[in-house]
gemmi code that builds the backbone of each chain (N, CA, C; Angstrom):
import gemmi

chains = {
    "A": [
        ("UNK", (-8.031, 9.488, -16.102), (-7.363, 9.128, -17.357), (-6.821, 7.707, -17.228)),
        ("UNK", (-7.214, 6.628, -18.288), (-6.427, 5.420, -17.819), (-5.321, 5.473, -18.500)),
        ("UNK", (-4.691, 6.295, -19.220), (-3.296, 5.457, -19.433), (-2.429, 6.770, -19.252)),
        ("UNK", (-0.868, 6.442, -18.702), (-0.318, 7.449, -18.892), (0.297, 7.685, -20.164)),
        ("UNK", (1.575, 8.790, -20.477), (1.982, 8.616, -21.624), (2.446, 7.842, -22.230)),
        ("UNK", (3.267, 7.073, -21.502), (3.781, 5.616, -22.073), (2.824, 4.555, -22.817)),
        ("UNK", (1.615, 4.726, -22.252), (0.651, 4.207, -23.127), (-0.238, 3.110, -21.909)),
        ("UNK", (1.045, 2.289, -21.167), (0.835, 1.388, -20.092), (-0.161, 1.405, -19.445)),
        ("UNK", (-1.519, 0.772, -19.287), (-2.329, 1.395, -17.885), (-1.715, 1.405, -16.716)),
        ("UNK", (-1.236, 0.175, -16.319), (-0.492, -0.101, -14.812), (0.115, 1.029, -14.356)),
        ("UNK", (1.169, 2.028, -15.613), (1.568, 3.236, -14.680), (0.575, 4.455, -14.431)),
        ("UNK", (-0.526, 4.284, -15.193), (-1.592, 5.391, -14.130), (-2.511, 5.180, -12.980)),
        ("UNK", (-1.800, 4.155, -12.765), (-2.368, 3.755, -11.110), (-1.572, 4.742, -9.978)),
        ("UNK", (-2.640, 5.264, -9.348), (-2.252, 5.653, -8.538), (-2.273, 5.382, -6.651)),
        ("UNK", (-0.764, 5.375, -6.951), (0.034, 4.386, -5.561), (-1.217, 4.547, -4.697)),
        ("UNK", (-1.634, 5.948, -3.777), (-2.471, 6.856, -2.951), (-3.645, 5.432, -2.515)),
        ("UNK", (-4.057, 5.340, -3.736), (-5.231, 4.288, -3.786), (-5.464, 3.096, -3.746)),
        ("UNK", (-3.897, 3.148, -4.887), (-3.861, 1.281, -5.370), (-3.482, 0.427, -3.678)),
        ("UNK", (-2.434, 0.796, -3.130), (-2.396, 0.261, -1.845), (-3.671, -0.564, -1.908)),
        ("UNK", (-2.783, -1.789, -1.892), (-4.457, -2.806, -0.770), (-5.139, -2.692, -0.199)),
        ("UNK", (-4.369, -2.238, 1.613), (-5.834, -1.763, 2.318), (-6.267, -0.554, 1.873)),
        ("UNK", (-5.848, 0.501, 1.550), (-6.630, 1.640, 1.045), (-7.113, 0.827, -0.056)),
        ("UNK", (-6.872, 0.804, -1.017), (-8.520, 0.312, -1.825), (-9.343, -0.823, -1.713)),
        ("UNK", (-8.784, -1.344, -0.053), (-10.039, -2.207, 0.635), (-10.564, -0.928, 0.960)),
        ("UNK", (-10.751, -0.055, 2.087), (-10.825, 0.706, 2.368), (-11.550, 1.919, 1.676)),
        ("UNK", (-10.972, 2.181, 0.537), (-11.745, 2.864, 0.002), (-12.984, 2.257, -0.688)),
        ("UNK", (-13.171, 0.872, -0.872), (-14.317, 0.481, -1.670), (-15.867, 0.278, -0.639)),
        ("UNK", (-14.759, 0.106, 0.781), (-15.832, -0.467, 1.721), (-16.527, 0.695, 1.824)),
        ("UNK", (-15.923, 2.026, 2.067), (-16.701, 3.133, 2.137), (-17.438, 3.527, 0.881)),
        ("UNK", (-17.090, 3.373, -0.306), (-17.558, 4.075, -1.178), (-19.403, 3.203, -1.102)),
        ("UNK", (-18.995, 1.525, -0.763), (-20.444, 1.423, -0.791), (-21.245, 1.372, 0.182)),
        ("UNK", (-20.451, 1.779, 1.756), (-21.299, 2.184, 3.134), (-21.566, 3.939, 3.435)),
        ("UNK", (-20.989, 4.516, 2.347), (-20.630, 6.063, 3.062), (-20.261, 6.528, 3.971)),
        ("UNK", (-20.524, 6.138, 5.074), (-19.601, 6.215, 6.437), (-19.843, 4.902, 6.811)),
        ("UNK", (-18.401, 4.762, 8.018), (-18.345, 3.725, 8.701), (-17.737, 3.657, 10.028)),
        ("UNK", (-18.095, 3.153, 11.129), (-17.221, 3.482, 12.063), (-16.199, 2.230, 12.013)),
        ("UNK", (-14.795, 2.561, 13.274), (-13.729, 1.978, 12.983), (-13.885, 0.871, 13.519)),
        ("UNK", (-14.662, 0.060, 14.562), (-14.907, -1.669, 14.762), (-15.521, -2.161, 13.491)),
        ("UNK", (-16.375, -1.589, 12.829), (-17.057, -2.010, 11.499), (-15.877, -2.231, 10.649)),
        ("UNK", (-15.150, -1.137, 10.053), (-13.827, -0.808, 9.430), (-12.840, -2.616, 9.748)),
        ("UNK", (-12.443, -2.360, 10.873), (-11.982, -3.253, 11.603), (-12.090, -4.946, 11.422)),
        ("UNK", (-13.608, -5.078, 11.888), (-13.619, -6.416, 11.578), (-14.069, -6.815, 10.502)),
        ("UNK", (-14.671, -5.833, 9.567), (-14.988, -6.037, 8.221), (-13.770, -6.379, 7.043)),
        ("UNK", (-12.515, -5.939, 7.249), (-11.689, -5.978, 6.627), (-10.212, -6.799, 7.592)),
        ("UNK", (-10.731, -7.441, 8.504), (-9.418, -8.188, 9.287), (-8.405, -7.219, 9.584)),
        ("UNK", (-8.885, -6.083, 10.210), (-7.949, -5.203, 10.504), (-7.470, -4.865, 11.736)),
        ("UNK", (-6.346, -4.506, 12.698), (-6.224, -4.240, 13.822), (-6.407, -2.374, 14.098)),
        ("UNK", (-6.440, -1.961, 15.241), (-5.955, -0.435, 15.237), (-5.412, -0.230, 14.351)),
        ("UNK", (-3.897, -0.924, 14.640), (-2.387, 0.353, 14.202), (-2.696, 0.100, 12.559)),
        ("UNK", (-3.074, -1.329, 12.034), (-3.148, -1.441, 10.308), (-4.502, -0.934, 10.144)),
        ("UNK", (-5.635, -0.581, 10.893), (-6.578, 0.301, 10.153), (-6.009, 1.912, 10.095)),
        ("UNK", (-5.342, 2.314, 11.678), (-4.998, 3.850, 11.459), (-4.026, 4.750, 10.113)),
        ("UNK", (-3.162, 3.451, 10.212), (-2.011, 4.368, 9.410), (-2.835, 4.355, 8.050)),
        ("UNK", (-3.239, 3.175, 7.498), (-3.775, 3.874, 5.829), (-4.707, 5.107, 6.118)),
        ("UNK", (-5.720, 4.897, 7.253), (-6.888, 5.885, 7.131), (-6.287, 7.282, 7.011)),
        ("UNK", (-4.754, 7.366, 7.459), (-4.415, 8.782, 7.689), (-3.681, 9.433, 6.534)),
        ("UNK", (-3.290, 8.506, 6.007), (-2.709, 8.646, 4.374), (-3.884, 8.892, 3.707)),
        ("UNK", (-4.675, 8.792, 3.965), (-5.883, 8.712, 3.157), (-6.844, 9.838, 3.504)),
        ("UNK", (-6.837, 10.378, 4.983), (-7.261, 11.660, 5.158), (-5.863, 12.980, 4.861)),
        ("UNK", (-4.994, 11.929, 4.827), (-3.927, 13.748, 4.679), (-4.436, 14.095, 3.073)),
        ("UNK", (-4.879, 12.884, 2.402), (-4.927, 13.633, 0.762), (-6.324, 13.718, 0.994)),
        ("UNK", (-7.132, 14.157, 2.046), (-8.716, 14.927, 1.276), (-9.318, 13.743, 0.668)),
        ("UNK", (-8.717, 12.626, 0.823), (-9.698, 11.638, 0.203), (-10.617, 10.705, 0.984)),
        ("UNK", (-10.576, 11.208, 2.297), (-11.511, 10.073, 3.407), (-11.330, 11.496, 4.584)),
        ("UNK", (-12.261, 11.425, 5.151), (-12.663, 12.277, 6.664), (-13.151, 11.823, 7.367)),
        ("UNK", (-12.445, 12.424, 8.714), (-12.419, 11.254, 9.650), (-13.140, 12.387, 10.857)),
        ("UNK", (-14.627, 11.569, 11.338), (-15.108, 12.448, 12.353), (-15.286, 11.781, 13.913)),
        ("UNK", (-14.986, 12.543, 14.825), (-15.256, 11.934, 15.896), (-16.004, 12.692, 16.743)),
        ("UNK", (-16.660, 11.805, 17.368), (-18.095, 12.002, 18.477), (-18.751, 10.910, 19.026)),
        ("UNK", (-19.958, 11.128, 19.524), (-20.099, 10.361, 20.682), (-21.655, 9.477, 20.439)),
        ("UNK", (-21.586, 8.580, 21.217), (-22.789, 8.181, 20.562), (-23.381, 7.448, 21.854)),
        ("UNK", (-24.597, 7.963, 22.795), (-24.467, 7.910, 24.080), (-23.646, 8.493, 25.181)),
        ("UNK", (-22.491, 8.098, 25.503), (-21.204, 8.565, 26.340), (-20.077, 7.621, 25.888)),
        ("UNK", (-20.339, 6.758, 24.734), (-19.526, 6.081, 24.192), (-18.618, 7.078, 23.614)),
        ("UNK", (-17.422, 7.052, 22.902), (-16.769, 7.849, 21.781), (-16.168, 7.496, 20.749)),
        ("UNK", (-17.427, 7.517, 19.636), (-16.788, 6.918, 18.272), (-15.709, 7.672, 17.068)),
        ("UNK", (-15.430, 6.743, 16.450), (-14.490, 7.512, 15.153), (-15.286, 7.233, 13.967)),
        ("UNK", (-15.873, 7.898, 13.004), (-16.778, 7.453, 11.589), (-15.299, 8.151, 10.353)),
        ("UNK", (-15.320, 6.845, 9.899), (-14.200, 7.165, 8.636), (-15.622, 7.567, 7.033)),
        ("UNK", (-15.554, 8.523, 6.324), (-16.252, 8.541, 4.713), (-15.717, 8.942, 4.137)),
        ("UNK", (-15.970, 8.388, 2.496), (-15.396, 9.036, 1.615), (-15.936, 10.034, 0.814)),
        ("UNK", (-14.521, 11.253, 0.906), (-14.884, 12.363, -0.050), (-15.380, 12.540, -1.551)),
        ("UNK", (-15.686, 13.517, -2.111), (-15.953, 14.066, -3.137), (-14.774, 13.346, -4.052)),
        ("UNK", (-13.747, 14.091, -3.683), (-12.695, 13.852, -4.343), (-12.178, 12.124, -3.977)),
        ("UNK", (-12.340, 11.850, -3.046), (-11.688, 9.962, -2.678), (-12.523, 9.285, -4.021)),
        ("UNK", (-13.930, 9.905, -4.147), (-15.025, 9.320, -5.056), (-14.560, 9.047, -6.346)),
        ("UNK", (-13.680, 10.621, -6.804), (-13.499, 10.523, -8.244), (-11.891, 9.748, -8.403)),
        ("UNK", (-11.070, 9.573, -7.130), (-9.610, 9.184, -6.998), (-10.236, 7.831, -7.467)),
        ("UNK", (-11.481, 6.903, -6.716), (-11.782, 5.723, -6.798), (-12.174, 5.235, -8.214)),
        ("UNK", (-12.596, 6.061, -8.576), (-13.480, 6.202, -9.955), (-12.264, 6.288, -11.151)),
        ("UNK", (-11.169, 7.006, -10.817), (-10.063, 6.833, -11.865), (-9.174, 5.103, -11.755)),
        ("UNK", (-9.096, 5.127, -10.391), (-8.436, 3.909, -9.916), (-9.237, 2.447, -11.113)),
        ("UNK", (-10.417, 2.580, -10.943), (-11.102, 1.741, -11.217), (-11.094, 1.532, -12.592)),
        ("UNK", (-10.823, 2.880, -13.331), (-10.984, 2.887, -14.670), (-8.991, 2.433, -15.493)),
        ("UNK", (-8.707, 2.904, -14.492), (-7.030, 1.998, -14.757), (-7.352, 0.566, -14.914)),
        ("UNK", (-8.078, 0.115, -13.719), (-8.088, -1.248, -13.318), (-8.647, -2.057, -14.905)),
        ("UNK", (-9.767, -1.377, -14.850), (-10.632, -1.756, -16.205), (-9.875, -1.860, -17.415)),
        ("UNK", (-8.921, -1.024, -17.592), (-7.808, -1.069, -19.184), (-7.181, -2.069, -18.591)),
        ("UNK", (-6.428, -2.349, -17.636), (-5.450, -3.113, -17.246), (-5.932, -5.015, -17.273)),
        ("UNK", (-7.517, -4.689, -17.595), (-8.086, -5.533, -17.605), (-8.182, -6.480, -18.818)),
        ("UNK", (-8.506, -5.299, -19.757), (-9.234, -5.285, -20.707), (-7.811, -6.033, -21.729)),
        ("UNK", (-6.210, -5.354, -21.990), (-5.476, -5.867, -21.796), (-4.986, -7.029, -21.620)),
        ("UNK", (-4.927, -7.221, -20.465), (-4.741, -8.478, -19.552), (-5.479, -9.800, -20.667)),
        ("UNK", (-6.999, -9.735, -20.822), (-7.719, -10.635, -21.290), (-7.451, -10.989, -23.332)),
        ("UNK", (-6.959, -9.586, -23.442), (-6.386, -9.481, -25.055), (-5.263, -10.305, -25.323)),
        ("UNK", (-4.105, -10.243, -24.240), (-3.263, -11.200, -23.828), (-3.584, -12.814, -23.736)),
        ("UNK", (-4.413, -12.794, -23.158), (-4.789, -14.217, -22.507), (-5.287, -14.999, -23.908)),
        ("UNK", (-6.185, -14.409, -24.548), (-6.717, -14.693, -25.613), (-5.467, -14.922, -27.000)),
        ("UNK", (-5.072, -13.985, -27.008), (-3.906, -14.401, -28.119), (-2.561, -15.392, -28.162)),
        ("UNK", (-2.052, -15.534, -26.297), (-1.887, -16.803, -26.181), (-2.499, -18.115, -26.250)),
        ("UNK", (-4.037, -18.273, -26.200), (-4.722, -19.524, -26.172), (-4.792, -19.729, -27.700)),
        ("UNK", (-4.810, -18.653, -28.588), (-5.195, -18.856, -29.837), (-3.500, -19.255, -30.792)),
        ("UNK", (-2.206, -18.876, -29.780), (-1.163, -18.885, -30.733), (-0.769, -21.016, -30.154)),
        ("UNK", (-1.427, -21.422, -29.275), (-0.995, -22.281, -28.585), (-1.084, -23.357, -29.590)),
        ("UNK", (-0.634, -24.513, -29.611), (-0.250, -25.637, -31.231), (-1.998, -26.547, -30.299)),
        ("UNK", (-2.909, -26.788, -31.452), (-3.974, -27.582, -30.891), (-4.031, -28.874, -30.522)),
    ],
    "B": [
        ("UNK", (-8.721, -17.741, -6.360), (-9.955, -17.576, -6.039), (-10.223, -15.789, -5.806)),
        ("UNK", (-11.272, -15.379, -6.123), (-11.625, -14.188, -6.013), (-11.692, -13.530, -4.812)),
        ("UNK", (-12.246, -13.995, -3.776), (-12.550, -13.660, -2.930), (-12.010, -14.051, -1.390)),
        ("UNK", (-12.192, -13.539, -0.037), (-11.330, -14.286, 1.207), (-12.785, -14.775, 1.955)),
        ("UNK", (-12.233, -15.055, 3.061), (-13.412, -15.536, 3.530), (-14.603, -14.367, 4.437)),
        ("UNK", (-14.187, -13.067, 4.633), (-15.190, -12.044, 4.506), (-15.871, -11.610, 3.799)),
        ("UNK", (-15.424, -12.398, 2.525), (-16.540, -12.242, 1.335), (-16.076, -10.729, 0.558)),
        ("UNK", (-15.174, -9.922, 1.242), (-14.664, -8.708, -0.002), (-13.776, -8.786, -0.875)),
        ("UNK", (-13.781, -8.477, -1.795), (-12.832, -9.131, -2.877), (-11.421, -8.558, -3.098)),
        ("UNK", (-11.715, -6.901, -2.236), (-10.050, -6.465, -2.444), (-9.483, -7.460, -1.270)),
        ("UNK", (-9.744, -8.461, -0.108), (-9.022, -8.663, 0.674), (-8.701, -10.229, 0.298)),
        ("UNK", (-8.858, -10.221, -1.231), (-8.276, -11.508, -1.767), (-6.986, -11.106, -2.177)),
        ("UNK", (-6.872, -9.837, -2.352), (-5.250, -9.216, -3.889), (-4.117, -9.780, -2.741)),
        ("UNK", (-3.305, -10.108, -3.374), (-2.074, -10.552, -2.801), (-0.726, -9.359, -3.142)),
        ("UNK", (-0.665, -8.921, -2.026), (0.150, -7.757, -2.164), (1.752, -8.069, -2.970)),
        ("UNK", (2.041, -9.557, -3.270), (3.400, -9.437, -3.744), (3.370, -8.812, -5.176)),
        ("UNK", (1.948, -8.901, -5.872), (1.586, -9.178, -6.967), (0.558, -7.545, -7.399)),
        ("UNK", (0.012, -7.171, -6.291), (-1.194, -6.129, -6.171), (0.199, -4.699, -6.581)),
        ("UNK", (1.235, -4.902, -5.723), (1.989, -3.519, -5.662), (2.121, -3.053, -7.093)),
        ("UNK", (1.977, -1.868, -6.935), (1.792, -1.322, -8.596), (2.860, -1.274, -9.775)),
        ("UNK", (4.265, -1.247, -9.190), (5.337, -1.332, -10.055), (5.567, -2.634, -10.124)),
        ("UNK", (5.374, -3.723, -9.566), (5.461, -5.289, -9.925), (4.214, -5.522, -10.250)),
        ("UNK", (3.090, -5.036, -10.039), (1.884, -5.455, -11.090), (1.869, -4.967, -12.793)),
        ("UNK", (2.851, -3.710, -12.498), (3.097, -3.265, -14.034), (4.306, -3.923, -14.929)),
        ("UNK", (4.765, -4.715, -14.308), (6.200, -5.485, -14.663), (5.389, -7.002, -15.021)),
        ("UNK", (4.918, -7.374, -14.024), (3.993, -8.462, -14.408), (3.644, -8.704, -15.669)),
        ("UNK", (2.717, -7.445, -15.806), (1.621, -7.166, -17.089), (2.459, -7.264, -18.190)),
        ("UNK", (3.823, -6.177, -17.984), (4.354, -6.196, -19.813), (4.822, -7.767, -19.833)),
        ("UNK", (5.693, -8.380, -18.414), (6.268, -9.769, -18.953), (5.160, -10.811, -19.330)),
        ("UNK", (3.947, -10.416, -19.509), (2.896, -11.509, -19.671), (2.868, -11.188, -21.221)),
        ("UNK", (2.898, -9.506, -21.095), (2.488, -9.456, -22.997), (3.963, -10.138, -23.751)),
        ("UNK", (5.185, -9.834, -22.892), (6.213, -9.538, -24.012), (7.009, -11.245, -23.912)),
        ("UNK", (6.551, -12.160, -22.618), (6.983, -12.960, -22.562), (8.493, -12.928, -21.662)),
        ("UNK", (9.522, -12.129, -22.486), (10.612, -12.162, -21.309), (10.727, -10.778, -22.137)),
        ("UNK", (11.576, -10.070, -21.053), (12.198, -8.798, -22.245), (13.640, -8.156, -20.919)),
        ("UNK", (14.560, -7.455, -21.546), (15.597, -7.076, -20.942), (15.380, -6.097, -19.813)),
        ("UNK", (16.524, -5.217, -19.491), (15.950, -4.612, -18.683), (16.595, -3.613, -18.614)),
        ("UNK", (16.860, -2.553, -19.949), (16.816, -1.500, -20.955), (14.985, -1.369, -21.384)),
        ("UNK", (14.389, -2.535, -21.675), (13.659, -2.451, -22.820), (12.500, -1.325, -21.083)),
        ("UNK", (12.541, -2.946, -20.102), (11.592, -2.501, -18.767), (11.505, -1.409, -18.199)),
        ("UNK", (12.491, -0.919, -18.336), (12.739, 0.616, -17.765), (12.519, 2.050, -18.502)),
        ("UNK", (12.761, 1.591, -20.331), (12.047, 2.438, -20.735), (10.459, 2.849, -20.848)),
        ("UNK", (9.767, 1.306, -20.707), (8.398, 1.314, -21.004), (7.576, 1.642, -19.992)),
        ("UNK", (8.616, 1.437, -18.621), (7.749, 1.758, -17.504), (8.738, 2.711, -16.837)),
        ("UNK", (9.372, 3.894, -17.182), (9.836, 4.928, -16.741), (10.088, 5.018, -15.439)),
        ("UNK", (11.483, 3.637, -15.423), (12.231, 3.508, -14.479), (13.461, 3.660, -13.779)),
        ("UNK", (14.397, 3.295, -13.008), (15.359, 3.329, -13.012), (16.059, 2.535, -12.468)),
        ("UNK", (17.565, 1.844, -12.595), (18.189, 0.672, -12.309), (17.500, 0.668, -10.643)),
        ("UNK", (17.545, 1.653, -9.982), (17.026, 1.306, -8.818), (15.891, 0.791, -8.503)),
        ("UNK", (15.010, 1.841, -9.212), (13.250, 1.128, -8.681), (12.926, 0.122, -9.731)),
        ("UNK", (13.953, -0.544, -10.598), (13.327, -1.398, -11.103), (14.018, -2.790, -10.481)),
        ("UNK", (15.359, -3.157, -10.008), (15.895, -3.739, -9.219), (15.216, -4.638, -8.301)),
        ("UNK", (14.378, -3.437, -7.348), (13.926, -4.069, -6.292), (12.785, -4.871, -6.246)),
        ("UNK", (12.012, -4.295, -7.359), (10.441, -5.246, -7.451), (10.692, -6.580, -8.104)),
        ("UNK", (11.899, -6.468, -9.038), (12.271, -7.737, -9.776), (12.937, -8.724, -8.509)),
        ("UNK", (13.815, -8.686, -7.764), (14.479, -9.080, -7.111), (12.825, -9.919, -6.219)),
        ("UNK", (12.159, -8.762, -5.635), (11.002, -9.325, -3.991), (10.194, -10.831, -5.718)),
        ("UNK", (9.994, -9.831, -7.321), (9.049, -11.218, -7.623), (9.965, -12.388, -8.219)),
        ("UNK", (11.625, -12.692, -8.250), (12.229, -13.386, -8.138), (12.483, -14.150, -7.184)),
        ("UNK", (12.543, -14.076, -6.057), (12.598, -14.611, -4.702), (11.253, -15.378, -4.149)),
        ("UNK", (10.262, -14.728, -5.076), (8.454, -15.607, -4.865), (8.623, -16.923, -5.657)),
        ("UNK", (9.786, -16.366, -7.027), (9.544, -17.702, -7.914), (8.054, -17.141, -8.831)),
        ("UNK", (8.166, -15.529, -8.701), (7.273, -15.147, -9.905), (8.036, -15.100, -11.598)),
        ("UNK", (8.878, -14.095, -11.714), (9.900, -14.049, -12.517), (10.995, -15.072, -11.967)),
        ("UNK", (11.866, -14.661, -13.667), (12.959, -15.277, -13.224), (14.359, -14.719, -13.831)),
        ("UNK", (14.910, -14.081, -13.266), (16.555, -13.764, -13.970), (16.992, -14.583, -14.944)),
        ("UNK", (17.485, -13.743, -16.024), (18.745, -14.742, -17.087), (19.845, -13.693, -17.146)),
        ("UNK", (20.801, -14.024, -16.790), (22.559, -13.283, -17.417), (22.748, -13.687, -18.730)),
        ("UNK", (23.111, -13.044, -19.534), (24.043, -13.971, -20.885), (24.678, -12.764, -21.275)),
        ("UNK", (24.982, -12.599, -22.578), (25.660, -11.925, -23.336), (25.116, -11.795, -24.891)),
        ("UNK", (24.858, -10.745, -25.054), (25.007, -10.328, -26.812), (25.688, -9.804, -27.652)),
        ("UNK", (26.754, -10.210, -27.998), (28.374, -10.267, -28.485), (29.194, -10.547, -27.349)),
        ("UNK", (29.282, -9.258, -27.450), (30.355, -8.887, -25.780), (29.490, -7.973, -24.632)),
        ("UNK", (28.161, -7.741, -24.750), (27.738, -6.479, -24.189), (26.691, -7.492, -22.737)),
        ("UNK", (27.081, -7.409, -22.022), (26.383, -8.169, -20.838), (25.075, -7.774, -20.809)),
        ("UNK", (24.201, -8.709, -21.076), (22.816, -8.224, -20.699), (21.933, -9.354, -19.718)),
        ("UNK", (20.849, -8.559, -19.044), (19.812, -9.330, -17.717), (18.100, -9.513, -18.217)),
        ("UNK", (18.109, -10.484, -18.642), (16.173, -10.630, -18.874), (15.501, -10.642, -17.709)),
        ("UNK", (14.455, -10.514, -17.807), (12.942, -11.135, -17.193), (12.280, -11.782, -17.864)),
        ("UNK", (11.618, -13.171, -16.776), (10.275, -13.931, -18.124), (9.536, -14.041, -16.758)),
        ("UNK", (8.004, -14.318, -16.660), (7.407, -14.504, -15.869), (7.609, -16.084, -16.013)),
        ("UNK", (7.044, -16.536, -14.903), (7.314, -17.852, -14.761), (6.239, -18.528, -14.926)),
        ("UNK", (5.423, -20.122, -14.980), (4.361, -20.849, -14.965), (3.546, -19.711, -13.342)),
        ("UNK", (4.512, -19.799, -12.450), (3.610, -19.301, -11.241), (3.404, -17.917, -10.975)),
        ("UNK", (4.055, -16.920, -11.902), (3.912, -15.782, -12.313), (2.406, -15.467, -13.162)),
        ("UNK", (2.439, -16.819, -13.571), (1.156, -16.449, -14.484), (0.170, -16.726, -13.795)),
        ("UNK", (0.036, -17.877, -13.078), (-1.067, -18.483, -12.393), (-1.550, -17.186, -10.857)),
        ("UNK", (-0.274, -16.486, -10.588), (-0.800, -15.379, -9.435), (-1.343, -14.235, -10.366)),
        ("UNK", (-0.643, -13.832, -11.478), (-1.497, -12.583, -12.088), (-2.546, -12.749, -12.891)),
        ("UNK", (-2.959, -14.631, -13.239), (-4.674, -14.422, -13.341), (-5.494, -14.359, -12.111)),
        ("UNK", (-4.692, -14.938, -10.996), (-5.643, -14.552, -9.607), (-5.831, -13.253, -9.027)),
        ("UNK", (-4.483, -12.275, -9.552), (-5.127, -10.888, -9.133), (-5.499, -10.523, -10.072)),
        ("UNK", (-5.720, -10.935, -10.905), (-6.948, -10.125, -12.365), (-8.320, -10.530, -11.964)),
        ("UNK", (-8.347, -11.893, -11.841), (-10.113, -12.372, -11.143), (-10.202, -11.665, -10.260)),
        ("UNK", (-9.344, -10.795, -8.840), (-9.565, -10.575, -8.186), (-10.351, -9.354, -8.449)),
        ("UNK", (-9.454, -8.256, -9.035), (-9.701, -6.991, -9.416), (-11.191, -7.000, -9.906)),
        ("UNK", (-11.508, -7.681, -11.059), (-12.704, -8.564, -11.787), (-14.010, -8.572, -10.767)),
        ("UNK", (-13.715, -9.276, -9.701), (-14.770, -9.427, -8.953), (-15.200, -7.818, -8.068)),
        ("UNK", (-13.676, -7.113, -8.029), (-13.788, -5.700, -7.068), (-14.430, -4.657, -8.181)),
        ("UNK", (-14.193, -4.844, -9.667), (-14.622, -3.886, -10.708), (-16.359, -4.344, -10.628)),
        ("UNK", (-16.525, -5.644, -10.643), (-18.507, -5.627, -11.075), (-18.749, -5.382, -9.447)),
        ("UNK", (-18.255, -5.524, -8.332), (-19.025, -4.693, -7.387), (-18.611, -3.411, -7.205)),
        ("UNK", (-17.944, -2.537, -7.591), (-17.664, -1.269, -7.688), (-18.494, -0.650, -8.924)),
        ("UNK", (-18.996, -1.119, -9.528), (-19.968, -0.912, -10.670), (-21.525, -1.203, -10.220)),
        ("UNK", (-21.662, -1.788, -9.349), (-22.684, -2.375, -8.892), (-23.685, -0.972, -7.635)),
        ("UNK", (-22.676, -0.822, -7.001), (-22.282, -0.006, -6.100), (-22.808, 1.587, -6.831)),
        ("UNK", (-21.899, 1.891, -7.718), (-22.405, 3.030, -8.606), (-23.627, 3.136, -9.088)),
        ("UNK", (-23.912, 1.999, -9.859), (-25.674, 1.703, -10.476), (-26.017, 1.983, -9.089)),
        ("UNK", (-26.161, 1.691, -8.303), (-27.369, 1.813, -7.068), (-27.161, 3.136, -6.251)),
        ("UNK", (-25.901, 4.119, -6.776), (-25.873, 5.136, -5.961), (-26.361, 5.938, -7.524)),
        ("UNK", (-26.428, 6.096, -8.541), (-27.510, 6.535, -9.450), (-28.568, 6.649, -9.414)),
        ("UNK", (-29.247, 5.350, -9.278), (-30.349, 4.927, -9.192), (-31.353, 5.824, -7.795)),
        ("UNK", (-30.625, 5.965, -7.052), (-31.098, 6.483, -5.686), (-31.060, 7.971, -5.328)),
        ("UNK", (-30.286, 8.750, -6.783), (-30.415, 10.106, -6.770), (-32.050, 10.785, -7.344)),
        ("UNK", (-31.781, 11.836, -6.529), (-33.177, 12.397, -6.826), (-32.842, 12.909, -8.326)),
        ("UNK", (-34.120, 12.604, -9.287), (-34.081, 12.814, -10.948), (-34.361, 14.592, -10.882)),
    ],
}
model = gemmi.Model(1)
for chain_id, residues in chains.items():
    chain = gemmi.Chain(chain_id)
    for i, (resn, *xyz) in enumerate(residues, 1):
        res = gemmi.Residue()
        res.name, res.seqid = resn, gemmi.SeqId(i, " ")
        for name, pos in zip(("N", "CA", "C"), xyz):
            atom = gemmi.Atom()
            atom.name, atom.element = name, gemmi.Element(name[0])
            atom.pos, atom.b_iso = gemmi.Position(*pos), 0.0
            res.add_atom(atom)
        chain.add_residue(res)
    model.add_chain(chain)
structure = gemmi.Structure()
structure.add_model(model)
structure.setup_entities()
């Protein structure tokens, strides 16, 4: 839904997602499907501790799963996004889009009220 | 600018500006120009507290800007975004902009690639 009742898009953003690195995070996955965490990492200028903590906010809500195993005798971590992260992203996006859409209605009616 | 130098576009958003209750404060002071902060709290279903603090971190950027005065006798506090208020929330709008047509982009090609 993009707007809440107030009408506002901005307040149907939801925090979960909007976060920066989570919706770095969530976009990188949505267009790799899985990823492991050096990819994660240097793809997004991230260290451990600032890739772990969003990823885990982000797996406590069912919206990213986080698998680990091995690959050789190495032992990797693969972060993807869920079913549900899919459609969280998919609402996020559609906030973004009103908030947009907005935004540019604004922009426009100041350039047009401006003295020529 | 849209983008950082990894080339992803959420890791352009500038978090003073990205956080969702000062991106939604942003937005109305862009539509409304300046407005009190009775009017802010009703429209974005706030409270002296959580609205306090986001004004205060985009006052201190030199995004907004505080006014005190008075209307009769009844003390009242504005918000107006500032010249550099405006110039950061068209950069996180391009930003978003550039994260919406590749998040759209992304979708077309995960369509496209389902079995019909």
């Amino acid at each position: 839904m993009p707007t809440d009742d107030t009408g506002h898009p901005a307040l149907g953003l939801n925090d979960v997602v909007h976060q920066k690195t989570r919706l770095a995070l969530l976009t990188v996955l949505d267009e790799a499907g899985r990823a492991d965490f050096p990819y994660l990492k240097r793809l997004l200028g991230l260290t451990d501790g600032n890739l772990g903590r969003p990823l885990d906010i982000l797996a406590a809500q069912g919206i990213v799963e986080i698998t680990k195993g091995y690959e050789g005798r190495r032992p990797r971590t693969w972060a993807a996004i869920t079913p549900k992260g899919e459609q969280a992203l998919a609402d996020e996006m559609s906030n973004l889009a009103s908030l947009l859409t907005r935004f540019q209605a604004t922009s426009d009616r100041k350039r047009d009220e401006r003295p020529a």
